[in-house]
N, C-alpha and C positions, 0 to 999 in steps of 0.2 A: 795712436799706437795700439797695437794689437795685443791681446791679454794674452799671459801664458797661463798654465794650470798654476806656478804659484801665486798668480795677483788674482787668483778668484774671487771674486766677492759672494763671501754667503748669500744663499736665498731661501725665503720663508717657505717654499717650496722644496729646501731640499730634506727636512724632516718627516712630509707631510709625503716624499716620493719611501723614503725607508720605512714608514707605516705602513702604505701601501704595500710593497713587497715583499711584508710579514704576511698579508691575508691573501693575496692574489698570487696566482701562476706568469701573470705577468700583467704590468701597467703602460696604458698607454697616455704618453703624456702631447696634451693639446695646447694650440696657440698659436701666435700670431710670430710671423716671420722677425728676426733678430731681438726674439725678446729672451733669450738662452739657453731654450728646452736643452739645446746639444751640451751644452756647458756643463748642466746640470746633473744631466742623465751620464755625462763621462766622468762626474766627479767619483761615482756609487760602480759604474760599468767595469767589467774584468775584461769585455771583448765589446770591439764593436762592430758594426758593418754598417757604412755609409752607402746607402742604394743608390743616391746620386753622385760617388765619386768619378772625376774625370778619367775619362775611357774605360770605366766598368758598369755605369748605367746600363745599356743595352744587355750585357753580358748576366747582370741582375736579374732585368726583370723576365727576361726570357729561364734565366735558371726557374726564378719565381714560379712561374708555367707549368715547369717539366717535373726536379724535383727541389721543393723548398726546402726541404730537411737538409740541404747538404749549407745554405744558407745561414741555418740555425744554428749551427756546429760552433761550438766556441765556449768558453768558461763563462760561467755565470753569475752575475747575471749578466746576459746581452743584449749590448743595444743597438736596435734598426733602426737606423733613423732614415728620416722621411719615407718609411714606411707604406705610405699611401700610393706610392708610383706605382706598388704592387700589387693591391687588394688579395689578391689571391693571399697573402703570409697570412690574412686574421685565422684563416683557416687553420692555415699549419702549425699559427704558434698557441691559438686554442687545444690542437688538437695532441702537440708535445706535452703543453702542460695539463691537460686532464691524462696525458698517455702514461707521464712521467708521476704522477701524483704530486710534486713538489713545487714548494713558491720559491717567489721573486726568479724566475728565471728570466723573463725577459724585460726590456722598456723598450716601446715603440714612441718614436717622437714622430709629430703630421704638425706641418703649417697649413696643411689644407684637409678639410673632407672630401673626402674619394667622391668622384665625382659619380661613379659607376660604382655599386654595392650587391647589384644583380647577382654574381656568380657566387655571391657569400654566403656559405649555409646556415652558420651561427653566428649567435649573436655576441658571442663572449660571457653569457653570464654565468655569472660563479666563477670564471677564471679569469678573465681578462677585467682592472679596475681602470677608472679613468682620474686624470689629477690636470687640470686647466691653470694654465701658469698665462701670468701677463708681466708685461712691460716690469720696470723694478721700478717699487715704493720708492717714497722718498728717504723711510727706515733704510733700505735695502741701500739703497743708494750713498748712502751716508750723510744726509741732508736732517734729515731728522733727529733730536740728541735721542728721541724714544724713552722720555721721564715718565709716559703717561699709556699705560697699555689699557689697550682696548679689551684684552681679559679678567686685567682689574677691574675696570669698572664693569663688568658685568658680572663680577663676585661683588661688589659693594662696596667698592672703595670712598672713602669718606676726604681724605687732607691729602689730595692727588695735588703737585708741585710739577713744573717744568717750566725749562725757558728755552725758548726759541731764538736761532740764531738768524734768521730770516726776516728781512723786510720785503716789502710790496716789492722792490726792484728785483729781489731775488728771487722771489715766489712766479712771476712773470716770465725771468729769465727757464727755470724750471720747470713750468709748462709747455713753453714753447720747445724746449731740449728733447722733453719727456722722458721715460722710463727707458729708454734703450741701451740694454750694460756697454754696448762700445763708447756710447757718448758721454759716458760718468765721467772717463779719463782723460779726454780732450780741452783743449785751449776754447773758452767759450764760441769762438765765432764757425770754428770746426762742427764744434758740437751743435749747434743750430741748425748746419745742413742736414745731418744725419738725417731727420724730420722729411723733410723736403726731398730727398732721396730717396725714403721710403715710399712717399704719396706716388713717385716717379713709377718708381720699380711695380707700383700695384697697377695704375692706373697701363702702362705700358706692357705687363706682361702677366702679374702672378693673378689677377681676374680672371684672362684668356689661358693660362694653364688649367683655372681652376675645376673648369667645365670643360672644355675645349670651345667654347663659344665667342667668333669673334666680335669684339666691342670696341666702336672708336675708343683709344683711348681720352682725345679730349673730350665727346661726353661724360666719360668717369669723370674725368677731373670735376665736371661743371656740377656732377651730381653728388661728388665730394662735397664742393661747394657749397651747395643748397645743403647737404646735412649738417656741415658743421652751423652754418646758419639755422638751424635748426635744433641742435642738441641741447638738454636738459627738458626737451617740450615733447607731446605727446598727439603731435600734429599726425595729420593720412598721408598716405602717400597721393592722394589727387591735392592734399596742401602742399608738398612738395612738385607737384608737377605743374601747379600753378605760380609758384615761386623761380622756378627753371623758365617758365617762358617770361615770365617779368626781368629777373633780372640777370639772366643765361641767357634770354632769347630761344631758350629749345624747349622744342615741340615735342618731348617724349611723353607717350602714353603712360595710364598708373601699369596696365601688365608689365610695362618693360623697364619701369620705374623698382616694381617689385621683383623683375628677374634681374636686374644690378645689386639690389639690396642683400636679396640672396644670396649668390656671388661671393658680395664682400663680407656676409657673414661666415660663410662656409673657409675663407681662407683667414678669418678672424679679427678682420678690420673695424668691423662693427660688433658691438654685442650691448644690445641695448636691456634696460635691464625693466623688472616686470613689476607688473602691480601688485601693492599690497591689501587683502582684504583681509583683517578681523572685524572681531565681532564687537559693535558698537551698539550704545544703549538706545537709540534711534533709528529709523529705518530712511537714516539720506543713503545714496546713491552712491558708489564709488564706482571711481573711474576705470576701467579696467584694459586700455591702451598702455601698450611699453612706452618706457620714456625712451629716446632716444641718445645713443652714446655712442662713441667710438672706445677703438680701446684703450687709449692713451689719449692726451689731451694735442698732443702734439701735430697728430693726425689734420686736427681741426685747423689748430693754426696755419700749418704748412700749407693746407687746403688752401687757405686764406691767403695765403702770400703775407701774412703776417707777422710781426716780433716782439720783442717783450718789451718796448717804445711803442710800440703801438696799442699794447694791453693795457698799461701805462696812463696812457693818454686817452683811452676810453674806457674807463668803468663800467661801463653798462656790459660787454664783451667780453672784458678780465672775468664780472663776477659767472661770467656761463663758462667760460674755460677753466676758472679755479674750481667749479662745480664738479666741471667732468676728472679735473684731477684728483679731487676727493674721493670720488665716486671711485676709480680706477684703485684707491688705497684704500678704500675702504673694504673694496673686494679683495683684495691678496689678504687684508688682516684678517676679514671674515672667515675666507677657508682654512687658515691655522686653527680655528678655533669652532669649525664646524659651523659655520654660520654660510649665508646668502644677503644678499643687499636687495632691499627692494624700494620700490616709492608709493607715495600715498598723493591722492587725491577722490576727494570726494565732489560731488553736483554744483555745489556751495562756496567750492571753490578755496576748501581748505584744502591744503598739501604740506607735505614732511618731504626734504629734500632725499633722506635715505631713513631706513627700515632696517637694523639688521636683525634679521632672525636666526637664532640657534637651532639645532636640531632637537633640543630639548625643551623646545617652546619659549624661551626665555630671548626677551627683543628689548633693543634699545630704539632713541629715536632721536637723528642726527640734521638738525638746520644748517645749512653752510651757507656764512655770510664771510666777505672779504674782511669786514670788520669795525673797528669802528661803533660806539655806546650805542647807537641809534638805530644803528642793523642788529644791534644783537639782541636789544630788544626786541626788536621785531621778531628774533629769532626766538629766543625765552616763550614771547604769544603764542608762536604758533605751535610751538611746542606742547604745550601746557593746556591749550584748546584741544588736540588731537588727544592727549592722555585720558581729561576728560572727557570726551565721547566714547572712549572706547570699557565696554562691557567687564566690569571686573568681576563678576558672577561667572563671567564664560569662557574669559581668559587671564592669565595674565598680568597684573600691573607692568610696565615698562622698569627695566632692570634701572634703566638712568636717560637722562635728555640732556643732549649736547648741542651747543652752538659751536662747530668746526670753524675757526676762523684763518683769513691766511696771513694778516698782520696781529702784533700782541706781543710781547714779550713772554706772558708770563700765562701759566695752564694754573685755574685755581676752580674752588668750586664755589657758586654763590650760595646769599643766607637763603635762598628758597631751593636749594639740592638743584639747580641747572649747573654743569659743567660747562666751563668757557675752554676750548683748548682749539690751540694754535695748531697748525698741521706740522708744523716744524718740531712739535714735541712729541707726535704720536707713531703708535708698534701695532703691535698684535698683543 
């Protein structure tokens, strides 16, 4: 069933868009296709203009061309959405609000980066902000009860409590759905497709929008494949294009392996996230390859032809798709609070599942294990190994170290300061 403006479901995003449009002439808000930019950006919006509505597209973008200002015309703030069919407006709405001297006049929303930038003078800076929205948390979603904020604990929280309402079967079921606000409200088996729809619509069309370059779609799909086979690792793409003729059978070269990649990160499919380098008391090596991630965990599965019986029944699989949904919540929580997610690995072959760093230099450091005494030990090591290597002369101490888990009833802290918390109890 189709949301109307009253069953909106809040988004962490929608604070972090009216901040923005206190400093900026206007924000453009990025991301990946039905994850609610438009939702969001009409919750705040006085006027809109949809550039791709049916039988005014053309009519759009050719205005775009001649005079954009008559486009612009509408109560403020307004929002363009998909914006990008016209490159030509960064100009114009750059050039109203440094014209006008006044903010938040406009939101532009893009599922995709303009594939053509060339005729662009400016770059927007000082007027135009950007604010990167993804799929909805499980906070967002209303999965998570949120006993255990993740800005607590990076003030210092000591007797943090919550309880999770989520078991393995749910946790499973939840990845494979993923973040997408239409699928919140759906009959589980509904809500499953969504996923698999989405893999459809990229691999079939929103790629070959995105550049104008045509691409079988079943190679997408097979190269879908091989990343979600892939993700949480920090493999080359000649490890993927060895992987495609093994167990794809195709022969794609790494150029054309990296011009898909590209592609699918420009219309937000993928968005893998970066290495972290501080400063440690020894001079080992760190790794400094992106891990690999989509942008919902969903992606992966659907890839996969897979379901949450099947995540279920193989552990080893669950625990790299409950990674990438950690990983995907842990970034929506990060940017409320001015932070970035990052990963660690060093030569030696230690690694920290996630990194989060603030803007203020202040970082936590997050192991994600399914769960279970024996994983989370493992996870507490690795933790505790990393904290100790790292230079506290030069940066730093870690604000707190968390084992993420996806089963647990219960969020507490141990007697040696590690935080155990379930995903089903955490916010921003």
């Amino acid at each position: 069933m189709m949301e109307d403006k009253a069953k909106y479901r809040p988004r962490i995003a929608d604070n972090l868009l009216k901040r923005k449009l206190k400093g900026k002439g206007a924000v453009l808000i990025e991301g990946a296709k039905w994850c609610g930019k438009t939702r969001t950006a009409e919750q705040i919006a006085k006027s809109t203009l949809y550039m791709t509505a049916p039988g005014m597209a053309d009519q759009n973008i050719r205005l775009a061309l001649i005079n954009p200002e008559l486009l612009l015309r509408g109560d403020n703030p307004r929002l363009i959405d998909e914006w990008q069919v016209a490159p030509q407006l960064w100009d114009a709405v750059r050039f109203e609000a440094d014209h006008r001297g006044a903010l938040g006049l406009f939101i532009l929303t893009g599922s995709s980066v303009p594939a053509d930038m060339s005729h662009v003078i400016h770059t927007g800076t000082g007027r135009i902000g950007w604010l990167k929205m993804r799929p909805m948390s499980l906070w967002e979603s209303g999965e998570s009860s949120g006993d255990v904020s993740l800005n607590a604990l990076f003030d210092g929280a000591q007797n943090i409590s919550g309880i999770s309402q989520l078991d393995l079967e749910k946790v499973a079921f939840l990845a494979c759905r993923g973040g997408w606000p239409l699928a919140v409200d759906m009959d589980e088996e509904t809500a499953l497709d969504q996923a698999f729809d989405y893999v459809d619509a990229v691999t079939k069309r929103d790629i070959q929008a995105s550049d104008g370059v045509e691409r079988d779609p079943e190679r997408v799909h097979r190269l879908l494949r091989s990343y979600a086979r892939h993700q949480g690792s920090q493999v080359s793409n000649a490890c993927i294009r060895d992987d495609l003729q093994e167990n794809e059978g195709d022969a794609l070269d790494v150029d054309t392996i990296a011009s898909y990649i590209k592609a699918l990160k420009r219309i937000f499919v993928i968005e893998d996230v970066e290495a972290w380098n501080p400063n440690l008391r020894s001079k080992t090596a760190i790794r400094t390859s992106d891990t690999r991630y989509f942008t919902d965990p969903s992606i992966a599965t659907a890839a996969l032809g897979i379901g949450p019986q099947d995540l279920v029944a193989d552990l080893r699989t669950f625990g790299f798709v409950f990674e990438a949904l950690c990983v995907r919540d842990l970034r929506v929580y990060a940017e409320a609070i001015n932070g970035k997610v990052y990963h660690y690995r060093d030569k030696n072959g230690l690694e920290c599942d996630a990194v989060i760093h603030l803007r203020d230099g202040r970082y936590g450091l997050v192991e994600i294990k399914l769960g279970g005494e024996k994983l989370i030990e493992e996870g507490v090591v690795t933790l505790k190994s990393l904290a100790d290597k790292i230079d506290s002369d030069k940066m730093k101490r870690p604000s707190f170290l968390m084992v993420l888990t996806a089963t647990g009833n219960y969020a507490y802290q141990r007697e040696d300061g590690v935080y155990v918390v379930p995903i089903g109890t955490l916010k921003d």
